[in-house]
N, C-alpha and C positions, 0 to 999 in steps of 0.2 A: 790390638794394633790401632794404632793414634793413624789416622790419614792425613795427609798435610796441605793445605789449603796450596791452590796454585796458584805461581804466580802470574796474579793480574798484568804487570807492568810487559811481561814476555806474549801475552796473548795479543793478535793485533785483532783492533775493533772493526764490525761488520759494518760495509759499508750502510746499511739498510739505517744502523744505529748511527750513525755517525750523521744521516741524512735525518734523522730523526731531532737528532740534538740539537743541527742546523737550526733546523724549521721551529723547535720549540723557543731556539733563542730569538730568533728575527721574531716570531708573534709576541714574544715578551717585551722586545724594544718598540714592536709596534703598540702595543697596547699603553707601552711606559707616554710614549710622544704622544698618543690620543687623548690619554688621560690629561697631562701637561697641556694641553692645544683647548679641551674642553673648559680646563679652569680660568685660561688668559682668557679665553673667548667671555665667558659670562662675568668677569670683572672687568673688561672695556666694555660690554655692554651695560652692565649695572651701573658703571660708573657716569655715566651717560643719563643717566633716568632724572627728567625736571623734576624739581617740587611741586604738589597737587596745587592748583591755586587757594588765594585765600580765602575763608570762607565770610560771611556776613556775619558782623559782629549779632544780630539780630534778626530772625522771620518773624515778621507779625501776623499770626493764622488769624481768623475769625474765631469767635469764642466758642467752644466746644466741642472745637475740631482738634485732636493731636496728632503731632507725626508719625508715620511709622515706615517711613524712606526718604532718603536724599537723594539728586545727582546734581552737581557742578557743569554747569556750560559754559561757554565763554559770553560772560555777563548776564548770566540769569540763573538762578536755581528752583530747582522743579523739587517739589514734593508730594508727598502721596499725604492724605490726611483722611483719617474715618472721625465720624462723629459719632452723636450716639444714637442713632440708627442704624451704626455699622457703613452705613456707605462709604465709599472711596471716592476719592476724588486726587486729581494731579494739578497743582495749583503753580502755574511757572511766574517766579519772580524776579524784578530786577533787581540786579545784583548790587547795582551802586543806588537806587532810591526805595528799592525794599516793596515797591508799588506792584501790584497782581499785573500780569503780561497776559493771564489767559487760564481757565480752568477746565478739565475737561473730566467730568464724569466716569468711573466704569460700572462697566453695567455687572448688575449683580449674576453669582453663580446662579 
């Protein structure tokens, strides 16, 4: 004997499910507008973002010392330089005559 599947369309849905179906649609348009809100948000932010400034066509280090950091300030850049003793040193330069501002030593480990 074959059973015969019943009909869905004549059963009326429990409220419990119906309250369910609700709640999973509202979180899913929530999710849809957060996601949509997150992407506008970091594309007027990004879009927003200066260019680094420009950097010196040249640092002139003392002989023997080479780089091994940069940072960019406004008109002056600092570097970090070891020689061959290993020391370190942070050598801040100006940015438009290239001329030392000031050196400062770190102390070894």
């Amino acid at each position: 004997m074959a059973r015969e599947a019943p009909d869905t369309e004549a059963l009326p849905e429990p409220p419990s499910l119906r309250r369910l179906r609700r709640l999973v649609t509202t979180l899913t348009v929530t999710l849809i507008v957060g996601v949509i809100t997150v992407v506008v948000l970091l594309v007027i932010r990004l879009a927003r973002i200066e260019p680094p400034p420009d950097l010196p066509a040249t640092v002139a280090l003392p002989s023997g010392e080479e780089a091994t950091a940069m940072t960019l300030g406004e008109g002056w850049v600092a570097v970090v330089t070891v020689d061959a003793e290993r020391r370190e040193r942070i050598r801040v330069i100006d940015a438009e005559t290239g001329a030392d501002r000031g050196v400062t030593e770190i102390a070894p480990r």
